[in-house]
C-alpha positions, 0 to 999 in steps of 0.5 A: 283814434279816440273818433273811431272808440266813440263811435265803436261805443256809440254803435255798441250803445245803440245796439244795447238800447235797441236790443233792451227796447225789444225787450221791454216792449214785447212782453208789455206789449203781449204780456200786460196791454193786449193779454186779453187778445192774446189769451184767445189762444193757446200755447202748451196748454196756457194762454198765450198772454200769459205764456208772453208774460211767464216764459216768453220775455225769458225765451226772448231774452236769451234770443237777443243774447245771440243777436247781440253776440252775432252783432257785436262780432260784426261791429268788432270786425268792422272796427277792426278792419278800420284800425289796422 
């Protein structure tokens, strides 16, 4: 039993790594290291550089909230399945 909770947490914590990875890099990357590439364009009016940086690391946030939720139900049913 304490195998299959360690191993729930751990697919957890890989999950949240990844998600928070995803996170941080986009925006660094599109955002900071390559805004001037970025920037050629536009998107509502702004840079996108700039766009990456101001709204689309929020945008990105609240995506990966619905990944991590959908992803987590499936783990949860995994788990569950595997325990009853």
């Amino acid at each position: 039993m304490a195998q299959k909770h360690s191993a729930y947490w751990q697919a957890n914590l890989r999950l949240i790594f990844l998600l928070l990875s995803i996170w941080f890099t986009v925006p660094f990357l599109g955002g900071i290291v390559f805004v001037e590439f970025f920037n050629q364009f536009r998107l509502g009016g702004y840079k996108l550089g700039f766009w990456i940086a101001q709204q689309g690391s929020i945008y990105l946030f609240v995506v990966l909230i619905f990944i991590y939720a959908h992803c987590m139900n499936k783990l949860d049913e995994r788990y569950r399945e595997e325990h009853d």
